[in-house]
PyMOL commands that place a pseudoatom at each C-alpha (Angstrom):
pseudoatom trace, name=CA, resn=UNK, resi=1, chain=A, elem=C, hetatm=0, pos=[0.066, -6.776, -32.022]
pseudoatom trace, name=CA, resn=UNK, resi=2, chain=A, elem=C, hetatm=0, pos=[-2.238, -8.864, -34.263]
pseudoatom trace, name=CA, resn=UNK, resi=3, chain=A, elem=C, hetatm=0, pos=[-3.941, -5.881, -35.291]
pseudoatom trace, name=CA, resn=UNK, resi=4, chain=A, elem=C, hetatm=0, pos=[-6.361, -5.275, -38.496]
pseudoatom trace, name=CA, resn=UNK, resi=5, chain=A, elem=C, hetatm=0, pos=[-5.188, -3.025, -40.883]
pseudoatom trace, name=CA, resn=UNK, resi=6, chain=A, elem=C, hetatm=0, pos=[-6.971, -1.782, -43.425]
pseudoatom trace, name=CA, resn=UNK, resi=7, chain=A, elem=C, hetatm=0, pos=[-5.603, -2.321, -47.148]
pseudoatom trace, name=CA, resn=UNK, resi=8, chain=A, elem=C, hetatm=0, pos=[-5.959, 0.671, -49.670]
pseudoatom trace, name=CA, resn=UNK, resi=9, chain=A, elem=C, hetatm=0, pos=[-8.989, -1.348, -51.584]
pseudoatom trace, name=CA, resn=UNK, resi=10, chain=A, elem=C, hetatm=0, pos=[-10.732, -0.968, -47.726]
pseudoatom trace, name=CA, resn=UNK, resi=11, chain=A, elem=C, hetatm=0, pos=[-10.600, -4.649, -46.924]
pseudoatom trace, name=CA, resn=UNK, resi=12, chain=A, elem=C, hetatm=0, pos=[-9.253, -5.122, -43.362]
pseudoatom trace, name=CA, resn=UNK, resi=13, chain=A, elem=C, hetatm=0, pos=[-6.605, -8.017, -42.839]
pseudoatom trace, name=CA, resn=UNK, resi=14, chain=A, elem=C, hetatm=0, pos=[-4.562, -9.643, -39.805]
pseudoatom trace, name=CA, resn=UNK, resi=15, chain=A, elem=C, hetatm=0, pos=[-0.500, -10.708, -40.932]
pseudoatom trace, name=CA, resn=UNK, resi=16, chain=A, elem=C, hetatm=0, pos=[0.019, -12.435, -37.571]
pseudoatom trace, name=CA, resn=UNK, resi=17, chain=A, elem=C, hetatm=0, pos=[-0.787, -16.151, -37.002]
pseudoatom trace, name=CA, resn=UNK, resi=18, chain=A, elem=C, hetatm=0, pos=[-2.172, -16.387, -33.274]
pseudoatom trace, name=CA, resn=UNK, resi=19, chain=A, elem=C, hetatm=0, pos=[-0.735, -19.826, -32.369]
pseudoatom trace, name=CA, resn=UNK, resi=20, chain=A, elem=C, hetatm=0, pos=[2.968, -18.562, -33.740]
pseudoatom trace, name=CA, resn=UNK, resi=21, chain=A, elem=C, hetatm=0, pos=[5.382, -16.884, -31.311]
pseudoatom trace, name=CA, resn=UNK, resi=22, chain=A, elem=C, hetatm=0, pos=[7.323, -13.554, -32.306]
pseudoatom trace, name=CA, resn=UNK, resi=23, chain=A, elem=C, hetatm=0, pos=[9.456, -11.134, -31.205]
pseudoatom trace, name=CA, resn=UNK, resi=24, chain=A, elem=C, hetatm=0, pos=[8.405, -7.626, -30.824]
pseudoatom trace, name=CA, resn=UNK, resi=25, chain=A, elem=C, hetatm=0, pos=[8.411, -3.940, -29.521]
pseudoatom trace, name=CA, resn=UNK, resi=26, chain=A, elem=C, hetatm=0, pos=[6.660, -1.111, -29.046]
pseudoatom trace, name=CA, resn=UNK, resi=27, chain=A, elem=C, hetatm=0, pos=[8.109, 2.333, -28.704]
pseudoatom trace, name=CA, resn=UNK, resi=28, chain=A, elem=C, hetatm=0, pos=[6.241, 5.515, -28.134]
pseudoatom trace, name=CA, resn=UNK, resi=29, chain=A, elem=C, hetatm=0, pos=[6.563, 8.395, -30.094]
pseudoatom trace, name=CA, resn=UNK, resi=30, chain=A, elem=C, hetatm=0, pos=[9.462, 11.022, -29.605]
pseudoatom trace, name=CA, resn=UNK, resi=31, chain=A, elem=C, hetatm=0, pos=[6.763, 12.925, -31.859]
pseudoatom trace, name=CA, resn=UNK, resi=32, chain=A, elem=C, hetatm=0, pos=[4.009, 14.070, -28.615]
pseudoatom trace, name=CA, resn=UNK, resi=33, chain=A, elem=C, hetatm=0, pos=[0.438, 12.160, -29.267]
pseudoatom trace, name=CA, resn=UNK, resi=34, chain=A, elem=C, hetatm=0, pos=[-0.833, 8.880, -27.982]
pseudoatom trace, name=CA, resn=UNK, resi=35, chain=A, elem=C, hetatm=0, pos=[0.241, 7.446, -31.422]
pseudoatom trace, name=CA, resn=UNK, resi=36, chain=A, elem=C, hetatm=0, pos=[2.842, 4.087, -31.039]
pseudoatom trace, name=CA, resn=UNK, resi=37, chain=A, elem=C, hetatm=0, pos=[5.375, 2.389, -33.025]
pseudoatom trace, name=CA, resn=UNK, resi=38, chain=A, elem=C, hetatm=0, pos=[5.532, -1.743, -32.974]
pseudoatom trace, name=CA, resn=UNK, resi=39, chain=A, elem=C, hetatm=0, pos=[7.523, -3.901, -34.710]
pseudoatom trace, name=CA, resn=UNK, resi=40, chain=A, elem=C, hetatm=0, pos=[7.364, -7.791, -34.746]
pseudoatom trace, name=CA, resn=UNK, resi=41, chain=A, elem=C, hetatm=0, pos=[9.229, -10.388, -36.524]
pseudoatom trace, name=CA, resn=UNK, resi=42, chain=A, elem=C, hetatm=0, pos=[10.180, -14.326, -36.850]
pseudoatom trace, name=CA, resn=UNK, resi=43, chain=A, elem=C, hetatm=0, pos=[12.109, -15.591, -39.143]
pseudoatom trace, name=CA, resn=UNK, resi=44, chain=A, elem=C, hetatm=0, pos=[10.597, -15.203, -42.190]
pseudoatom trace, name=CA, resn=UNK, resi=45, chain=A, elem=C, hetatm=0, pos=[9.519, -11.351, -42.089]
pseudoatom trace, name=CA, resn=UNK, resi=46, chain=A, elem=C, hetatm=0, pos=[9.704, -8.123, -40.060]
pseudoatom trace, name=CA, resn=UNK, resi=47, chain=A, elem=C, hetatm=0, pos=[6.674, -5.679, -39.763]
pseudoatom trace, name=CA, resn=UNK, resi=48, chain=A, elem=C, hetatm=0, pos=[6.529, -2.019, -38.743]
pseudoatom trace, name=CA, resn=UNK, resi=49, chain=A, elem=C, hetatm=0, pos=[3.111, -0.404, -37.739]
pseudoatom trace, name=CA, resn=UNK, resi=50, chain=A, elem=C, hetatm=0, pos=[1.523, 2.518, -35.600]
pseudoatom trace, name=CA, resn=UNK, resi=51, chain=A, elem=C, hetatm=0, pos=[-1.253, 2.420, -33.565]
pseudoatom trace, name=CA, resn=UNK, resi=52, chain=A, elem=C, hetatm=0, pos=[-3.098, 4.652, -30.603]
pseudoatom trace, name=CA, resn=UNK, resi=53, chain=A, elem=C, hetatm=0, pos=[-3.375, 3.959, -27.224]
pseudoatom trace, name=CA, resn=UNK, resi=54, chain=A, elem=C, hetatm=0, pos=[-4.422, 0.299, -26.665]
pseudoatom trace, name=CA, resn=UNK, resi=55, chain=A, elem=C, hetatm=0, pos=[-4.527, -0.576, -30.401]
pseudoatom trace, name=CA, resn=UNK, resi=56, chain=A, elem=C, hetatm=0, pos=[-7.143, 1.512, -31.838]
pseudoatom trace, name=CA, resn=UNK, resi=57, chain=A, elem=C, hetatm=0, pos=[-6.320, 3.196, -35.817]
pseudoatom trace, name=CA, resn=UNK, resi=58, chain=A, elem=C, hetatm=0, pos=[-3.754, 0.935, -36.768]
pseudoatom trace, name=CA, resn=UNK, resi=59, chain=A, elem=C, hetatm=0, pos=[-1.889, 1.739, -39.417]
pseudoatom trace, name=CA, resn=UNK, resi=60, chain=A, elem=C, hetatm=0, pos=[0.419, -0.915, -41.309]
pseudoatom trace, name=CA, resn=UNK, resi=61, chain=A, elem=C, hetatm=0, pos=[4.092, 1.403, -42.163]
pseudoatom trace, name=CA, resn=UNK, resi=62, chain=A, elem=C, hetatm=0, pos=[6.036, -2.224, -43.774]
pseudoatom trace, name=CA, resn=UNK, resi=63, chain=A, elem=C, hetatm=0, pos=[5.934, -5.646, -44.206]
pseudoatom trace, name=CA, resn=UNK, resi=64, chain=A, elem=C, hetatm=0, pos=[8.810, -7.151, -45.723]
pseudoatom trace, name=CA, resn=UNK, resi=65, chain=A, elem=C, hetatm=0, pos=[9.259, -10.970, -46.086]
pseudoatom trace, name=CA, resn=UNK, resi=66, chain=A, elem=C, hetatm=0, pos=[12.844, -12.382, -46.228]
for i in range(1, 66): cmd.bond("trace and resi %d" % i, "trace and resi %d" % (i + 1))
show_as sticks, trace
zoom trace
């Protein structure tokens, strides 16, 4: 789930921290499409995205920090 995303200025970021353990899901969409729904989260924020199949065109939906 450590994904890019691109920001609205263009630049493309990661939120995750690769040594850190999270919990997550992904869902598929009731909506037809390849698209995806994850979410992740520790204790110190939850984050929403959608992606395609295996990753591709991620899109960040929320990040919220307790």
């Amino acid at each position: 789930m450590n994904l890019e995303y691109r920001l609205p200025n263009g630049q493309k970021v990661k939120f995750l921290d690769d040594q850190k353990t999270y919990l997550g899901n992904q869902l598929e969409s009731e909506l037809g499409g390849e698209r995806c729904f994850g979410i992740v989260a520790d204790m110190d924020f939850i984050m929403t995205c959608t992606y395609e199949k295996d990753g591709t065109d991620p899109e960040l939906l929320l990040y919220k920090k307790r």
